[in-house]
C-alpha positions in Angstrom: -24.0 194.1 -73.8 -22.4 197.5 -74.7 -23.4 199.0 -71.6 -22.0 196.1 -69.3 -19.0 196.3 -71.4 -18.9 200.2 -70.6 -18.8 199.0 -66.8 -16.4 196.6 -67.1 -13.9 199.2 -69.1 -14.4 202.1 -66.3 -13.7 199.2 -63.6 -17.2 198.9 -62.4 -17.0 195.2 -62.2 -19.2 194.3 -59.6 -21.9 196.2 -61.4 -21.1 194.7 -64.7 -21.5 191.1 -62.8 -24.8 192.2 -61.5 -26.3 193.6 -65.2 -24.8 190.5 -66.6 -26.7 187.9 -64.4 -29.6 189.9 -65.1 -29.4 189.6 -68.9 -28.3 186.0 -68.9 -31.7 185.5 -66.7 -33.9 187.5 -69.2 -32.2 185.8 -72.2 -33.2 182.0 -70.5 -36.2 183.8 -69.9 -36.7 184.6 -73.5 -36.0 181.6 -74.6 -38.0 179.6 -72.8 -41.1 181.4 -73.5 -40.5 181.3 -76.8 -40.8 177.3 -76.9 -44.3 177.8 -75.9 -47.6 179.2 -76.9 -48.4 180.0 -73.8 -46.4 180.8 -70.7 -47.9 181.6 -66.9 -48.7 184.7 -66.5 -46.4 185.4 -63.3 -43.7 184.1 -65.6 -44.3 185.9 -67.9 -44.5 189.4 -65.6 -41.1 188.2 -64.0 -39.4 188.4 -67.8 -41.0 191.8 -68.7 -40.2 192.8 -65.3 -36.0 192.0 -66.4 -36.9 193.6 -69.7 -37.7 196.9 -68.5 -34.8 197.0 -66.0 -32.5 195.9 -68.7 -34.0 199.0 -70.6 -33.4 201.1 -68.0 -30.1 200.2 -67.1 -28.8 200.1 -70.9 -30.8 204.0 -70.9 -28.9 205.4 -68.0 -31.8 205.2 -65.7 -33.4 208.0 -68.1 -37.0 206.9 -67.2 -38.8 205.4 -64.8 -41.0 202.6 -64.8 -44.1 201.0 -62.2 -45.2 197.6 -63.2 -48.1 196.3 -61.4 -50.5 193.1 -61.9 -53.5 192.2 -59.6 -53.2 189.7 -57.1 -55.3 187.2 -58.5 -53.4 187.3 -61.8 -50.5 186.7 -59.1 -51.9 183.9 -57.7 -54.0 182.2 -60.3 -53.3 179.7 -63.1 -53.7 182.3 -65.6 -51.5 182.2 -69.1 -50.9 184.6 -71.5 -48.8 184.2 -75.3 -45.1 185.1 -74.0 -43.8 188.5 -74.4 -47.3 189.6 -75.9 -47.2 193.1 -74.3 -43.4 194.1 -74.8 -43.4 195.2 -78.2 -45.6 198.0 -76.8 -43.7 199.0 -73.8 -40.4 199.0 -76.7 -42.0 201.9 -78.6 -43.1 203.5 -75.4 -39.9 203.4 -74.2 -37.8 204.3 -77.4 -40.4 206.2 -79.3 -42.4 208.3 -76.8 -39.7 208.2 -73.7 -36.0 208.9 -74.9 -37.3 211.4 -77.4 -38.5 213.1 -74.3 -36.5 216.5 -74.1 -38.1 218.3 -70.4 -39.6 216.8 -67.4 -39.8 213.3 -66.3 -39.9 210.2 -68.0 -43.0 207.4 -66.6 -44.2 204.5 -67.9 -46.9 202.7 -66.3 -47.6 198.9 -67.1 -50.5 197.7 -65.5 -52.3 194.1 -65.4 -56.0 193.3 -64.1 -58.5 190.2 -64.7 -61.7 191.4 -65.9 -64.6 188.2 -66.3 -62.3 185.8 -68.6 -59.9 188.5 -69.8 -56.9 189.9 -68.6 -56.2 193.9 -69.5 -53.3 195.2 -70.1 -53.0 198.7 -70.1 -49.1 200.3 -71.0 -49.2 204.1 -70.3 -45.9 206.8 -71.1 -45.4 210.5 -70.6 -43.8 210.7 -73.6 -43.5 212.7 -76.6 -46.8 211.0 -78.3 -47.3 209.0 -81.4 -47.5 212.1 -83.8 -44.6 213.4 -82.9 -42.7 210.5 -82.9 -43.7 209.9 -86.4 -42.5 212.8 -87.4 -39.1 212.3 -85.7 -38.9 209.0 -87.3 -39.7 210.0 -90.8 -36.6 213.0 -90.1 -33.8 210.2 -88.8 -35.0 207.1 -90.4 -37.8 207.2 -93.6 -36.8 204.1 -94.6 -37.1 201.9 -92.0 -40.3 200.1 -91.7 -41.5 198.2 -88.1 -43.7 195.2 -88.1 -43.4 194.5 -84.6 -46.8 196.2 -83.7 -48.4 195.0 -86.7 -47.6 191.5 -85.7 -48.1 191.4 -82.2 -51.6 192.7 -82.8 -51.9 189.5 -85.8 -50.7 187.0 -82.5 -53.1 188.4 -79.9 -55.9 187.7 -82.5 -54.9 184.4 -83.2 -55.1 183.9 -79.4 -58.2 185.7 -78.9 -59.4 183.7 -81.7 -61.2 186.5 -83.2 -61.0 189.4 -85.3 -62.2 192.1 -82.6 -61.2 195.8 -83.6 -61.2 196.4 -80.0 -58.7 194.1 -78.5 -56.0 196.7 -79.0 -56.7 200.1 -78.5 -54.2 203.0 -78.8 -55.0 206.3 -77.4 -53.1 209.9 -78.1 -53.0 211.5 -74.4 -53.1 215.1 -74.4 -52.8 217.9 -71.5 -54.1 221.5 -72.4 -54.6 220.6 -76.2 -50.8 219.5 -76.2 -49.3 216.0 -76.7 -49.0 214.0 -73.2 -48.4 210.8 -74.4 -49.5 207.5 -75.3 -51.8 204.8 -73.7 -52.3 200.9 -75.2 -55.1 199.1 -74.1 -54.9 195.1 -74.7 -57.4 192.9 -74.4 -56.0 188.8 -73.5 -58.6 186.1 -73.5 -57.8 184.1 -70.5 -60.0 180.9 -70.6 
């Protein structure tokens, strides 16, 4: 809302209209996922998909972003617990992204049926998770997140299992040096 404010103040209105739509859309969006246990998948993509350009807008178009999904997930009658995945691409974003200081800034969300499971897999060029725990422990050591914590506590109460392996979270490195971060989730689809 700041940020469409910002536009409205320096006479941008036209863009302001635009970014406002947008969020009114994502906020319906939001809350009508939130109603349900489970939403379709394409649904699902669409609201992640005004998520991210939300984020980029409100960011100043500081990163970049491909989101991609297989066609049969496209075209099938698949469902998925609503907004399971964005929690994920949040930190990516604000944790690994923004505290980026050179080069460019690419997050890659990807989504593929595999037998009766749909993969997720959430990639950034960011900063990586160590160093974004140290950066968090210098500007805020008191806050404490729960947003992963739970997230992974719904997709095993989907999955209906306790499987270590449903999320995975994997330190990227280039030439022994921090390259990001990739997120592997695992959505039982049957």
């Amino acid at each position: 809302l700041s940020a469409i404010d910002n536009l409205v103040q320096t006479g941008q209105a036209d863009k302001a209209t635009a970014y406002l739509a947008r969020f009114a859309k994502l906020i319906r969006g939001v809350l009508d996922s939130s109603k349900n246990n489970e939403v379709p998948f394409q649904k699902d993509l669409e609201t992640l998909r005004l998520y991210l350009e939300m984020e980029q807008f409100r960011c100043n178009n500081k990163f970049s972003y491909q989101l991609t999904a297989a066609p049969e997930l496209m075209h099938g009658d698949y469902k998925v617990p609503p907004l399971i995945i964005q929690p994920f691409i949040e930190n990516a974003i604000h944790h690994g992204l923004l505290n980026k200081q050179q080069g460019s800034r690419q997050l890659e969300v990807t989504a593929q049926l595999n037998d009766e499971h749909i993969i997720y897999s959430i990639t950034d060029n960011g900063i990586g998770r160590k160093r974004a725990a140290e950066l968090k422990e210098i500007n805020r050591p008191e806050h404490q997140s729960y947003g992963i914590d739970i997230t992974i506590d719904r997709i095993k109460l989907h999955n209906k299992n306790d499987a270590i392996n449903d999320v995975q979270i994997l330190d990227l490195e280039a030439d022994g040096m921090a390259a990001g971060t990739k997120v592997i989730i695992n959505i039982n689809c049957f």
